[in-house]
C-alpha positions in Angstrom: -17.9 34.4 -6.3 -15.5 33.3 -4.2 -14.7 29.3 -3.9 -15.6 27.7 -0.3 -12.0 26.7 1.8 -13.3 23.2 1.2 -14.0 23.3 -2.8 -10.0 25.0 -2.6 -9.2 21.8 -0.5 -10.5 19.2 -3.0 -9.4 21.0 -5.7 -6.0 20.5 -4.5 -6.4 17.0 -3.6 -7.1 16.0 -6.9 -3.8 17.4 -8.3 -2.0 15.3 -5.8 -4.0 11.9 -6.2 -3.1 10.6 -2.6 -2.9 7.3 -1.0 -5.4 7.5 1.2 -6.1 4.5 3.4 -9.7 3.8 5.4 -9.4 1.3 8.0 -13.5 1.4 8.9 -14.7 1.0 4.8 -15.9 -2.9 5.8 -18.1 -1.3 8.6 -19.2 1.5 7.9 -21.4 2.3 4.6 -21.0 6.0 5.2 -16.9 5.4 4.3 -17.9 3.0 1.9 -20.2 5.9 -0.5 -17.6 8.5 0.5 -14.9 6.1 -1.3 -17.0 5.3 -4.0 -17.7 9.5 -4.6 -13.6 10.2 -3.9 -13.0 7.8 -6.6 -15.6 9.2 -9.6 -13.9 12.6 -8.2 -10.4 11.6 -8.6 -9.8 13.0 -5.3 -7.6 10.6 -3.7 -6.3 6.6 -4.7 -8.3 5.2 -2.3 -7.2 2.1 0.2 -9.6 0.0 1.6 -9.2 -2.5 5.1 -11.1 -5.8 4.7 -11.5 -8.5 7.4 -12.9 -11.7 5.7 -13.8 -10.0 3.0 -16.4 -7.6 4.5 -15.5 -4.8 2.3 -16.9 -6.7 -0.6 -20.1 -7.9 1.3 -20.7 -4.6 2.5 -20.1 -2.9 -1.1 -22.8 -5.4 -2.7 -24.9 -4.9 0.4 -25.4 -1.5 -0.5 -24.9 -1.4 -3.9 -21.5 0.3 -3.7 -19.0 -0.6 -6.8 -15.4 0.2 -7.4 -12.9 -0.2 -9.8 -9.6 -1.7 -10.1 -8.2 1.2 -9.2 -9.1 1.0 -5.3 -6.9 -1.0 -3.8 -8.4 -3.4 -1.0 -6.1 -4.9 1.9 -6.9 -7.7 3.8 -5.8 -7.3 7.3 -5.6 -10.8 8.0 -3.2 -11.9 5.4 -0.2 -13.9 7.1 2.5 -11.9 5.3 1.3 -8.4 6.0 0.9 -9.7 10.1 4.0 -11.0 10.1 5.5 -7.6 8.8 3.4 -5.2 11.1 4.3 -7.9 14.0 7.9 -7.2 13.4 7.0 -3.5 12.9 5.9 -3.2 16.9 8.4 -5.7 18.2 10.6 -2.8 17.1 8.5 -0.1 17.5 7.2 -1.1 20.8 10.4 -3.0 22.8 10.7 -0.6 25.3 7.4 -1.8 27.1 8.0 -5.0 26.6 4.5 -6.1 25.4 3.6 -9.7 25.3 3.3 -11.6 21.9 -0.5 -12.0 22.5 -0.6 -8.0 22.8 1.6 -7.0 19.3 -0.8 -9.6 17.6 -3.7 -7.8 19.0 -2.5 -4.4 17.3 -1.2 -6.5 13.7 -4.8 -7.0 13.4 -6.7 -4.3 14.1 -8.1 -2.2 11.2 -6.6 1.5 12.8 -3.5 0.3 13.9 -2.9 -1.0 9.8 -4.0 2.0 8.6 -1.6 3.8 10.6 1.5 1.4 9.7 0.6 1.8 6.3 1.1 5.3 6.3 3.8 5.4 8.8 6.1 3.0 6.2 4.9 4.8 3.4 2.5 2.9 2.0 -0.2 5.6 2.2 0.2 9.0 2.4 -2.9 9.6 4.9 -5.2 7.8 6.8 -9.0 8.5 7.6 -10.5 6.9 10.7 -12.9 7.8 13.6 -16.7 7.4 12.2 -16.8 3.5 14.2 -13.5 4.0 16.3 -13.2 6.5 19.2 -11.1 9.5 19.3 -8.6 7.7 22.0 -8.0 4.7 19.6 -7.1 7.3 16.9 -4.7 8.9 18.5 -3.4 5.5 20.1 -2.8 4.3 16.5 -1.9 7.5 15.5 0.8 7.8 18.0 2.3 3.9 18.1 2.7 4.3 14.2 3.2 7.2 12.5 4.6 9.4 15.5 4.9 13.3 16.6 6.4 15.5 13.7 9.9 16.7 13.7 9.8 19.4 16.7 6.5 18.7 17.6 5.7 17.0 20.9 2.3 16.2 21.3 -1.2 15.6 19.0 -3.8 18.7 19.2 -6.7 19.3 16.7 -7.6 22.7 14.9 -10.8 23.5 13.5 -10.9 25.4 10.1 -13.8 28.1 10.3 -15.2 29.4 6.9 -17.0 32.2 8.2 -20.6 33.5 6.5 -18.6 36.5 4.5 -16.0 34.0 3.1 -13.1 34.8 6.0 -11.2 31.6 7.1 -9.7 30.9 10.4 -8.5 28.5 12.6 -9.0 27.7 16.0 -7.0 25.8 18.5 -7.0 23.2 20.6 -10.6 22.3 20.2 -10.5 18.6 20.9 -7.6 17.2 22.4 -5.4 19.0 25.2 -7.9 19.9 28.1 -5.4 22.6 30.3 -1.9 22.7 28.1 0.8 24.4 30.1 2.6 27.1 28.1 5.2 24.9 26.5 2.2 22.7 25.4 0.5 26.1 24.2 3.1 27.2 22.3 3.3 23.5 20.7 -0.4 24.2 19.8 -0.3 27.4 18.3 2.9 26.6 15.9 1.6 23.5 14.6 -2.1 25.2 14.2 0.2 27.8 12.2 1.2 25.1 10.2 -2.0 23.5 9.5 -3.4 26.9 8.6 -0.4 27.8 6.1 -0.5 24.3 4.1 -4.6 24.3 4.0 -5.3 27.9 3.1 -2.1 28.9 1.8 -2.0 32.3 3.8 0.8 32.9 6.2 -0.4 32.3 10.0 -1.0 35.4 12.1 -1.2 33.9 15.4 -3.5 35.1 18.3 -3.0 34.0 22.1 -6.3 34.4 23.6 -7.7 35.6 27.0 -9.9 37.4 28.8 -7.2 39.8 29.3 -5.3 42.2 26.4 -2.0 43.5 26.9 -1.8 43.4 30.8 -5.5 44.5 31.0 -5.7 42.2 34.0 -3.4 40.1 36.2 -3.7 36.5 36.7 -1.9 33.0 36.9 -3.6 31.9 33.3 -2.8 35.3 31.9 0.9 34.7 32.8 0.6 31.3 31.4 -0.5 33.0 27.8 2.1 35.4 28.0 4.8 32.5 28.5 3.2 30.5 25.7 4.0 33.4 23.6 7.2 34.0 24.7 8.3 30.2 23.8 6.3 30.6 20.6 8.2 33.5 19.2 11.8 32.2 20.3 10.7 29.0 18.3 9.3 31.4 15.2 11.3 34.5 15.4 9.6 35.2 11.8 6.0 34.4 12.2 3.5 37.2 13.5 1.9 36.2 16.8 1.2 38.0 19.7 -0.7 38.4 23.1 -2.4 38.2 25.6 -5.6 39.1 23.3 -9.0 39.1 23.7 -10.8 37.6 21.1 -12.3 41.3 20.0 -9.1 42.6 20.2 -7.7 40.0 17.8 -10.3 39.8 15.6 -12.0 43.6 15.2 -9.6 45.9 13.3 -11.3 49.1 15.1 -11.3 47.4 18.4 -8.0 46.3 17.8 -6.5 50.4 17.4 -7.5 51.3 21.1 -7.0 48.4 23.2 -3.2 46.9 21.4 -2.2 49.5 19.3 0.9 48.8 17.4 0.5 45.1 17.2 1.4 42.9 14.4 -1.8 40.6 14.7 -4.3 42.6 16.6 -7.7 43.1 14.2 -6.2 40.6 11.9 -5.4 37.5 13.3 -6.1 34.2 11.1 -5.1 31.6 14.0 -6.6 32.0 17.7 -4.9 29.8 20.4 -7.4 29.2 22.8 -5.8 29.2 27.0 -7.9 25.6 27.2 -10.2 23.1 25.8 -13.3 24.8 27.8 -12.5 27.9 25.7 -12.0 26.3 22.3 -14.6 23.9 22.0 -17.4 26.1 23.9 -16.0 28.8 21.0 -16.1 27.0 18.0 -19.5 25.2 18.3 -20.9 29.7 19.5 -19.7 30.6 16.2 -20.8 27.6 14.1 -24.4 27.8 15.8 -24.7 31.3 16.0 -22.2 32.9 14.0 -23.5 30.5 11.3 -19.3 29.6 10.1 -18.8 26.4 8.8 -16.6 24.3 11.2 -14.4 22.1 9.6 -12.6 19.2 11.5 -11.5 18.2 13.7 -8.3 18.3 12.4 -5.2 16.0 14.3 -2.1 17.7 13.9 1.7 17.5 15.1 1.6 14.0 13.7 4.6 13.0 11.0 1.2 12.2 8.7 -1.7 12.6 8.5 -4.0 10.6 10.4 -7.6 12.3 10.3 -10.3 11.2 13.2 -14.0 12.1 12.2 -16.8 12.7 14.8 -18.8 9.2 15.0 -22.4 11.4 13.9 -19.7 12.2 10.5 -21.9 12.2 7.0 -20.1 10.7 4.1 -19.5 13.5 2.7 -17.3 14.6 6.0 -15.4 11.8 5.3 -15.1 12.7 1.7 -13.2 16.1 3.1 -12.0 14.8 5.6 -10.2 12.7 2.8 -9.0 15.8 1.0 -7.6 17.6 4.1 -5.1 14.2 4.9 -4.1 14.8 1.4 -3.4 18.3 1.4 -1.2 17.7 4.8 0.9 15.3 3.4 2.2 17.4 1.9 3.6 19.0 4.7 7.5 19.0 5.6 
């Protein structure tokens, strides 16, 4: 039988062995068991956040131990401050923030977990099961920064459907009405995401309720220039559109309504026109399609920098762990 996308996921992980940092351990039990489970896995070298020592009083609070081999940092140590201070003086000097402000962001929790990975101290961060989505991407963004071409943050969903097929879907979280350069941002780094987690090459489907000039309309042309930008930027991926979603997805469909195209019936990655369509999408074909829905997944960051839904299990954080390790490897 064949192995879930997420079993493939944690498999790699452990070959890597991470530095994975979680800024919400000393808060949150659930990132506290998934640690302790990541660890007796070998899944990641865990690093914790502690603020006057809560990490500790949590651990024996629940009966959580650790070994040696987790490291624990406490954001309130003078030395690390003073280097994260400096870190967005610099980072930061173009909106002149007040000194009361860059202390403000030296010691909170998200923001260190991002600086940590952003000077190479982690390789991934995991946040998002106490903090809002917003503050993730704030930290996110203030740290570790947009990848090399990349110009904003968007989110992709892996979906492992019931028969084994994995695809991913995008933007279902972030970017409420992209224009087409934003669109074509979206669909190259959801290309990315699906090449480095599944290992298949992206075949890239814009989506609409329109396939191949079946109907004419202001989001239709909007698609159609999202692909356009798209393939000038990947001349040697295979994406196309405007599809609809049968069209891309339904091999037999695919033959009479876009004959002749490289992605029609066998698309992997579906670019959704806007976040309506994606998010209303993926939760139809968890909840009745009965897929497994795996994310949300921030990408077009330098790292990774996972945010979890605040109803997350430990075990979604225990992924969630796996997937920022798998991305960093990324180029």
């Amino acid at each position: 039988m064949k192995e879930s996308i997420l079993h493939q996921i944690f498999t790699k992980s452990v070959g890597l062995k991470r530095r994975i940092v979680f800024p919400e351990a000393g808060i949150d039990p659930r990132a506290l068991h998934a640690v302790s489970d990541l660890e007796k896995a070998g899944a990641v070298s865990p690093i914790l956040l502690s603020i006057d020592n809560n990490v500790q009083a949590l651990a024996d609070e629940i009966g959580v131990s650790f070994s040696d081999k987790v490291t624990i940092i406490d954001v309130g140590d003078e030395q690390g401050q003073k280097k994260r201070v400096k870190f967005f003086e610099e980072k930061l000097s173009h909106k002149n923030p007040s000194p009361e402000q860059i202390l403000k962001l030296a010691s909170d929790s998200v923001m260190t977990a991002g600086w940590l990975v952003a000077t190479g101290r982690a390789d991934g961060a995991v946040a998002g099961s106490i903090a809002s989505t917003a503050d993730v991407i704030r930290a996110a963004l203030r740290t570790i920064g947009t990848a090399k071409g990349a110009k904003l943050v968007s989110s992709s969903f892996l979906m492992e459907m019931a028969g084994g097929r994995v695809l991913t879907y995008a933007d279902c979280g972030v970017v409420p009405y992209p224009d087409a350069e934003q669109l074509a941002d979206i669909a190259i780094t959801s290309g990315y995401t699906h090449q480095v987690l599944t290992g298949q090459d992206p075949s890239i489907a814009f989506l609409s309720f329109s396939t191949k000039g079946s109907a004419l309309h202001e989001s239709v042309d909007l698609v159609r220039n999202a692909l356009s930008i798209a393939s000038q930027k990947k001349p040697d991926w295979q994406m196309d559109g405007e599809l609809q979603f049968d069209a891309a997805f339904m091999p037999e469909v695919a033959k009479r309504k876009a004959p002749g195209s490289p992605v029609a019936g066998k698309a992997n990655v579906y670019i959704f026109p806007n976040l309506d369509a994606g998010n209303i999408a993926y939760k139809i074909t968890e909840r009745i399609g009965g897929a497994t829905a795996i994310g949300p997944i921030l990408q077009g960051l330098a790292k990774p920098y996972m945010d979890l839904s605040r109803g997350c299990s430990k075990d979604d954080i225990f992924y969630a762990a796996c997937i920022a390790s798998v991305l960093s490897t990324q180029e």
